[in-house]
C-alpha positions as CSV (number, residue, x, y, z in Angstrom):
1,X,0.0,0.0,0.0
2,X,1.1,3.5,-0.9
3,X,1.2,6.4,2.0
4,X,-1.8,8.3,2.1
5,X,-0.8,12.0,2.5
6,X,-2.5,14.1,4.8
7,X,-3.3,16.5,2.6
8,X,-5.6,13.7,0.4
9,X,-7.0,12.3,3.4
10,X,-8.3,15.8,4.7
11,X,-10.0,16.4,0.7
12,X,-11.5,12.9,0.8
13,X,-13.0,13.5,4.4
14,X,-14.1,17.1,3.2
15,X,-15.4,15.6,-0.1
16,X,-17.4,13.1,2.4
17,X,-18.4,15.5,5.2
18,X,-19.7,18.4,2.5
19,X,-21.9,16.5,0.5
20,X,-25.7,17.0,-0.3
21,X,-28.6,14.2,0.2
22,X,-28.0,11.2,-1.6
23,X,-29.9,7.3,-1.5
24,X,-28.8,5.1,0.5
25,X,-27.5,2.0,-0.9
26,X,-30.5,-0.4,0.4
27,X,-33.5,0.5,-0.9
28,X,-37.1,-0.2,0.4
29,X,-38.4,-3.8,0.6
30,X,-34.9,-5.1,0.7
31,X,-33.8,-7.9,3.2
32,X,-32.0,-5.8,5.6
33,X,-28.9,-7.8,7.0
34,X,-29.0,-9.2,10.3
35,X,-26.8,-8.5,12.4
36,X,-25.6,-8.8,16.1
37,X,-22.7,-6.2,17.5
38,X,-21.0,-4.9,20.7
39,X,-23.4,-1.7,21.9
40,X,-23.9,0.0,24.9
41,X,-26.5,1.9,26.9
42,X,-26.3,4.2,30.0
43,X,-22.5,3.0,29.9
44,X,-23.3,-1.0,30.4
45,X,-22.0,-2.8,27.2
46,X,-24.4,-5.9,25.8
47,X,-24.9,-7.7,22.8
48,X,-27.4,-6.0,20.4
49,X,-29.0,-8.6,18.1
50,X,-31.3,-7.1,15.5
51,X,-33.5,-9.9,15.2
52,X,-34.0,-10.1,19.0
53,X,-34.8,-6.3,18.5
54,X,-37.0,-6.8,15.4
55,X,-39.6,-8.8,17.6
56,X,-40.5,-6.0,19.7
57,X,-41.2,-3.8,16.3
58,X,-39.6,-2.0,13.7
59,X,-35.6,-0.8,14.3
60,X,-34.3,2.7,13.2
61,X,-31.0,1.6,12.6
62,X,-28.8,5.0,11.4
63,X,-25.5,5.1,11.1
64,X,-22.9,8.0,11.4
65,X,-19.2,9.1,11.1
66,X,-17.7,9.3,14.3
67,X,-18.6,9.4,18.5
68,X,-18.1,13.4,20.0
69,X,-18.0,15.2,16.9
70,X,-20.2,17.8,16.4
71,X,-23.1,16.8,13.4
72,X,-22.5,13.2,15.3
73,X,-23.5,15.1,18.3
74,X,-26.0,17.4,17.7
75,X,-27.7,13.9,16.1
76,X,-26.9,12.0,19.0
77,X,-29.3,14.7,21.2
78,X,-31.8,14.5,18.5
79,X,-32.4,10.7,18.7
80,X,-32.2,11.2,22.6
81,X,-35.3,13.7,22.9
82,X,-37.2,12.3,20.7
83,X,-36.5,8.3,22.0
84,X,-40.2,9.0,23.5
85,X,-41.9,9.4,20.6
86,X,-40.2,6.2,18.5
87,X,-41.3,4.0,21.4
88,X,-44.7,5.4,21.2
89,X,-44.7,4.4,17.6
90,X,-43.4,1.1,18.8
91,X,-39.8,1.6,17.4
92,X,-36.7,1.1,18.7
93,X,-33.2,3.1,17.9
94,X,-30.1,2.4,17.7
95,X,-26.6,4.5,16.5
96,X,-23.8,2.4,14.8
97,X,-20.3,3.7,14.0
98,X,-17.2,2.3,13.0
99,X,-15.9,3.7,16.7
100,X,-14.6,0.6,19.1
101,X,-16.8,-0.3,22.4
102,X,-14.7,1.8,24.8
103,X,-16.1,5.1,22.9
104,X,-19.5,3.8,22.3
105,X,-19.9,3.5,26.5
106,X,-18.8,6.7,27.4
107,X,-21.1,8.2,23.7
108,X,-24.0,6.3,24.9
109,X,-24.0,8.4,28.8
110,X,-22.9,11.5,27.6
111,X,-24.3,12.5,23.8
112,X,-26.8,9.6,24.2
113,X,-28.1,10.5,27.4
114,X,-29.0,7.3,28.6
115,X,-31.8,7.0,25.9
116,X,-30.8,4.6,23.1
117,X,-27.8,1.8,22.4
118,X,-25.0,2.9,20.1
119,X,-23.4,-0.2,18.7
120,X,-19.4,-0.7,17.9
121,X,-18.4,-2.0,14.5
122,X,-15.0,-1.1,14.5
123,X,-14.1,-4.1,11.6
124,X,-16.9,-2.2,9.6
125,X,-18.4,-5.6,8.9
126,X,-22.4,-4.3,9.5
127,X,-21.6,-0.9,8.0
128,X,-20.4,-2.3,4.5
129,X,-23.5,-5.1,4.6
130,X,-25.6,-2.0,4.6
131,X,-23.0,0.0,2.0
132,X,-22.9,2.3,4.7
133,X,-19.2,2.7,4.8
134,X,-17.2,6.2,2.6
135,X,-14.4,4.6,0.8
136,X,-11.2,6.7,0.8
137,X,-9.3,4.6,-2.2
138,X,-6.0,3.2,-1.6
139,X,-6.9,3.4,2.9
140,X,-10.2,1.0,1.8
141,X,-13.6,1.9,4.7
142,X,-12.5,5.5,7.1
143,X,-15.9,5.8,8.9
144,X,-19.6,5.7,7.5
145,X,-21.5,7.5,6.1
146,X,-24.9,9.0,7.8
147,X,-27.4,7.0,6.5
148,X,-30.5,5.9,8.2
149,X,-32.8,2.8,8.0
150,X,-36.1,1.8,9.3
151,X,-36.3,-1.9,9.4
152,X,-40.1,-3.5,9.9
153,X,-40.3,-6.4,12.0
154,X,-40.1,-9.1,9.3
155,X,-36.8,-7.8,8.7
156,X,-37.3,-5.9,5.8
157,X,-36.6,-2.2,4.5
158,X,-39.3,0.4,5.2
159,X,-37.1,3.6,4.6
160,X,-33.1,4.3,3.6
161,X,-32.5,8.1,4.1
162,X,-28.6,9.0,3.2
163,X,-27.4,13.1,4.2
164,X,-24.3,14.3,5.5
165,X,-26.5,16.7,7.7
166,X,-28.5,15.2,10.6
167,X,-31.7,17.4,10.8
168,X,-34.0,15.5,8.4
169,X,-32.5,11.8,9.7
170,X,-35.0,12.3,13.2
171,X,-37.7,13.5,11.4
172,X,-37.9,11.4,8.6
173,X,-37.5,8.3,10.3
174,X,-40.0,9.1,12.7
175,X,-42.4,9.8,9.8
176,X,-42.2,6.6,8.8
177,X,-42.3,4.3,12.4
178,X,-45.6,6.4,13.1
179,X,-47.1,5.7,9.5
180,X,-46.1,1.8,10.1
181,X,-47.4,1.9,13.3
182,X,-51.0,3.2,12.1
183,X,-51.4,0.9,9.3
184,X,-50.3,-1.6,11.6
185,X,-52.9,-1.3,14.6
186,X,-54.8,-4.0,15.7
């Protein structure tokens, strides 16, 4: 492998970080991969299994750069206040990133709040399944990309949303769990 210089690395990253709504890779009706990673909530690592999830209701799985930066962040206390309103809709969240366990404790108390899992994935293994990862060419996966997913019990895909900027991800997805959740009443 050839040296990456700093100065291409920064371009790709800004390249990545700048760039305006796009699809996601996985598109709706999809199988969405199953999947079971190292997470954590309130600080207490477990194993999140998305089919164990999937049995309670429909998963907003989204996925973002990196822990305690700032669009990560601001997202992070998005999901957080609103974690009310997806369970009310029957839906539960969780935050995946490329970040190892050790980060994803201390994310999930302090950006978090207590609210939600955030799940480690540091060999990118889910993140590529759901061609969630930005490809710097020559370094292979540096972090993925913000891309949401709503996942419907039966394990398929309801919604893919795919923006660098984290305002419409919270909305969107909670469009979506409350219309599932109203054509789904019994």
């Amino acid at each position: 492998m050839h040296p990456v210089k700093p100065s291409t690395l920064f371009l790709f990253l800004c390249l990545a970080l700048f760039t305006t709504a796009a699809w996601a890779a996985l598109k709706p009706g999809d199988a969405a991969p199953d999947f079971t990673v190292d997470a954590a909530l309130g600080g207490e690592e477990f194993k999140f299994s998305l089919a164990e999830a999937l049995k309670k209701g429909p998963v907003v799985l989204y996925f973002y750069p990196k822990s305690f930066t700032s669009v990560c962040t601001v997202e992070a206390h998005e999901f957080a206040e609103n974690i009310e309103n997806f369970a009310a809709a029957g839906a539960s969240v969780i935050g995946l990133s490329g970040d190892k366990i050790e980060v994803q404790r201390d994310f999930s108390t302090k950006e978090c709040r207590d609210k939600f899992p955030v799940g480690a994935d540091p060999s990118f293994s889910v993140i590529k399944a759901y061609d969630a990862a930005f490809n710097i060419p020559v370094v292979g996966p540096a972090f993925a990309n913000r891309i949401s997913y709503v996942i419907s019990p039966e394990g398929k895909i309801l919604y893919a949303y795919s923006d660098s900027n984290a305002e419409k991800h919270i909305e969107n997805t909670l469009a979506v769990v409350r219309k599932w959740r109203e054509e789904h009443k019994r």
